[in-house]
C-alpha positions in Angstrom: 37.4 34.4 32.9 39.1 37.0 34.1 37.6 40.7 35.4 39.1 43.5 34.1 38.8 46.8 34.9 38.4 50.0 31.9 42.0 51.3 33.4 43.3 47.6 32.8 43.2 46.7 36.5 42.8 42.7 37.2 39.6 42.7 39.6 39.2 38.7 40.1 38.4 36.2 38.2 34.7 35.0 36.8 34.5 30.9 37.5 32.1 29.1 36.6 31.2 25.2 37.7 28.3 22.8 36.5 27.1 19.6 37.8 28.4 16.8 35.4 31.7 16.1 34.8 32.5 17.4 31.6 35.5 19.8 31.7 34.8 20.9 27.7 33.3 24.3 26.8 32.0 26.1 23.3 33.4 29.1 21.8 29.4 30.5 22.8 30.2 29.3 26.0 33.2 31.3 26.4 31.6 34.4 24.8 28.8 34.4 27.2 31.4 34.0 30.1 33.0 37.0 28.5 30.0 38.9 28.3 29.6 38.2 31.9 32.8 39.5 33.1 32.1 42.7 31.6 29.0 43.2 32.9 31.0 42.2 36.1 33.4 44.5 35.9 31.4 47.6 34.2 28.9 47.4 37.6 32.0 47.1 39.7 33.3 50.1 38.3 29.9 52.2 38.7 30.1 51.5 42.6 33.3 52.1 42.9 32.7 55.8 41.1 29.9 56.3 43.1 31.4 55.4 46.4 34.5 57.8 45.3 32.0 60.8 44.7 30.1 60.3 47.9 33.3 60.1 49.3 34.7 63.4 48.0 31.6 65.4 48.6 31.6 64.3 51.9 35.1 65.6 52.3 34.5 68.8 50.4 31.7 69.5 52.7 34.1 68.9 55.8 36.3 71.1 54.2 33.8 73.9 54.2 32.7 73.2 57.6 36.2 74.1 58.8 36.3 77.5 56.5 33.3 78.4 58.3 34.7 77.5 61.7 37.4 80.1 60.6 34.9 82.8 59.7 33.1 82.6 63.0 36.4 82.7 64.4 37.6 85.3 62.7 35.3 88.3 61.1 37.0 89.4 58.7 37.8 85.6 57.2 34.1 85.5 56.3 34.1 88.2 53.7 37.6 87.8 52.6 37.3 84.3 51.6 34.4 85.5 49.6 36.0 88.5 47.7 39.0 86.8 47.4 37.7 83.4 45.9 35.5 86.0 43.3 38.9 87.8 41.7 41.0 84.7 42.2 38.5 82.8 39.5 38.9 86.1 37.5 42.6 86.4 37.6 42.2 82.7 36.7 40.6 83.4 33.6 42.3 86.3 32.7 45.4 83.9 32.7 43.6 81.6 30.3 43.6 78.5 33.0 41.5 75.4 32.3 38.7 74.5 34.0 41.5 71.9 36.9 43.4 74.7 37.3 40.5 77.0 38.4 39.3 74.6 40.5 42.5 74.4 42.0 43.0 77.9 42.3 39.6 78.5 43.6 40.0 76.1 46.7 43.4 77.2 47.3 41.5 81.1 47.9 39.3 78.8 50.2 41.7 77.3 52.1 44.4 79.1 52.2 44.2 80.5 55.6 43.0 77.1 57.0 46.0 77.0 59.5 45.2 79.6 60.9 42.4 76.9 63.1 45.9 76.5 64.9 46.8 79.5 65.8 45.9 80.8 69.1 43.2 83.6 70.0 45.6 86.1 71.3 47.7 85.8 68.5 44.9 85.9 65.9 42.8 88.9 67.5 45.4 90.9 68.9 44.5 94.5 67.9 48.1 95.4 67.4 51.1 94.7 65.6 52.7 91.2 66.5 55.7 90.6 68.5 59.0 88.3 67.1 57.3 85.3 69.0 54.4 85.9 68.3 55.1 86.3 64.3 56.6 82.9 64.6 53.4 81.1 65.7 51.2 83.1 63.2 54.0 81.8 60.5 53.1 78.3 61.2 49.7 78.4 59.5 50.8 77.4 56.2 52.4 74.6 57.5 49.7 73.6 60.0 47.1 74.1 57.2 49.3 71.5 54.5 49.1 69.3 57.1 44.9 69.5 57.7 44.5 69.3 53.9 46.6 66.2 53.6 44.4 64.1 55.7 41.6 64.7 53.2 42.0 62.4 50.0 40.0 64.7 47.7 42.3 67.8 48.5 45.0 66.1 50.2 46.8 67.3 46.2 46.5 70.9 47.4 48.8 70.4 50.4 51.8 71.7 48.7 50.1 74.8 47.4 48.6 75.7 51.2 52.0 75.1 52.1 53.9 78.1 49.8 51.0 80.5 50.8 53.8 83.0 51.8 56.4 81.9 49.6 58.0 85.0 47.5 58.6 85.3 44.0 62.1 86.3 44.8 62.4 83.3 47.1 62.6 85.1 50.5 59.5 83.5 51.4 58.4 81.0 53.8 58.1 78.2 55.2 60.5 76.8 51.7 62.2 79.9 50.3 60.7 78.5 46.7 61.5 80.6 43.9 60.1 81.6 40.5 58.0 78.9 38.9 59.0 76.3 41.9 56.0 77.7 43.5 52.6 76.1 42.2 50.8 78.5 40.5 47.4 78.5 42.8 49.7 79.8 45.3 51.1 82.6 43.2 47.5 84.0 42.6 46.1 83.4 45.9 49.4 85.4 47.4 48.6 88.7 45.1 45.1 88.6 45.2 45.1 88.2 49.1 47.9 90.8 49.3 45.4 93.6 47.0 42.7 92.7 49.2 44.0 92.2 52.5 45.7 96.3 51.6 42.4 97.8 51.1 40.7 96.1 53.8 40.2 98.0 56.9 42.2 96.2 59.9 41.7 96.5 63.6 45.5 98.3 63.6 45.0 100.3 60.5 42.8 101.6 57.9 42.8 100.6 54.8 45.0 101.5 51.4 43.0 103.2 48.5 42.7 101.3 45.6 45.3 103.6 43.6 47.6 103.4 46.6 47.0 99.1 46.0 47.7 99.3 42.6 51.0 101.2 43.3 52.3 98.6 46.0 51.4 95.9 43.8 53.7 97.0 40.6 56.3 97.5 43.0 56.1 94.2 44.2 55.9 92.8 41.1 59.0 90.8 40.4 59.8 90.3 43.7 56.8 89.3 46.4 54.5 88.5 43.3 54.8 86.9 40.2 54.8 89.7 37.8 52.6 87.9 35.3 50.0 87.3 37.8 50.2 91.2 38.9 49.7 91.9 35.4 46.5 90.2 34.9 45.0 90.9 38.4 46.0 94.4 37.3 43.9 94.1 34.1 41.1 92.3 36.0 41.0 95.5 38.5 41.1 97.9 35.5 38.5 96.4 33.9 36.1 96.8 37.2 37.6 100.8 37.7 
């Protein structure tokens, strides 16, 4: 009898063998062999989902063992992740995004600086603007960040979105140069939400923007760093906070 899985997936096959030679068997044989085989496969499948969520909360949790390796790398990470995960989920709503997409957009605020594991002290703390070569190695992180998230099955689908962190709306971003819509939409909110808060965020080379300043930059932007939909709700979202 075979062992079917709920998504239609052939697991094995329920045999069964008796002691006297009598190959014959009745219909209520058969239905109790049926009834066998999904009990079979029904417990099957309850392992399997529990094995699966273990699996991903183990992950998640390693995941959030290496954000706070960032933050106690880097100060300001710590509450920057924090602020920007907060009006990344409200921009979220704002947009109307299911409960997926939030999720999605909430670890991509998470994770999006990840790389930045990879990028060396010097670089990362240097009090000062950055040189050319030393822009180059802080422009890895997206990629070096993809390539941690990929390694973990639970989040390896938010790869692609760590990886157009910096892309532009306009498409004179990088690592891709994606344009427009080509860049997933976690990415697009993460970008302007990081830009408003990273621009009124005091900085070890300046101080920071006032809000109305913010505001400013970020409808001049609009259209060509940042999606202008996005600007528009984060706009609203800020607004609505005075």
């Amino acid at each position: 009898m075979p062992v079917i899985l709920s998504d239609g997936r052939l697991w094995g096959s329920l045999c069964v063998a008796g002691g006297q030679a009598d190959p014959r068997l009745a219909d209520r044989d058969l239905a109790f062999m049926q009834i066998l085989a999904q009990l079979g496969a029904d417990e099957l499948e309850r392992r399997e989902l529990q094995a699966r969520t273990v699996r991903s909360q183990i992950e998640a949790s390693s995941m959030l063992a290496l954000v706070a390796a960032l933050d106690a790398r880097d100060n300001y990470s710590a509450e920057h992740s924090e602020a920007l995960v907060n009006l990344t989920q409200r921009v979220a709503e704002r947009l109307g995004l299911d409960d997926d997409k939030a999720c999605e957009v909430k670890w991509m605020a998470l994770l999006h600086d990840i790389g930045k594991l990879g990028v060396p002290d010097a670089v990362l703390h240097k009090p000062g603007p950055l040189n050319q070569s030393e822009w180059a190695l802080m422009r890895r992180h997206p990629e070096i960040g993809a390539r941690i998230v990929s390694e973990v099955d639970g989040l390896s689908h938010m790869a692609p979105a760590i990886l157009a962190d910096h892309e532009r709306w306009d498409g004179k971003g990088y690592p891709l140069g994606l344009a427009g819509d080509a860049i997933p939409l976690a990415s697009r909110i993460t970008l302007a939400c990081d830009a408003y808060h990273a621009m009124t965020s005091d900085r070890p080379y300046r101080t920071a923007m006032t809000h109305k300043k913010a505001l400013e930059e970020l409808k001049r932007t609009a259209g060509t760093q940042f999606d202008p939909q996005v600007v528009k709700a984060l706009l609203d979202v800020l607004s609505s906070t005075g």
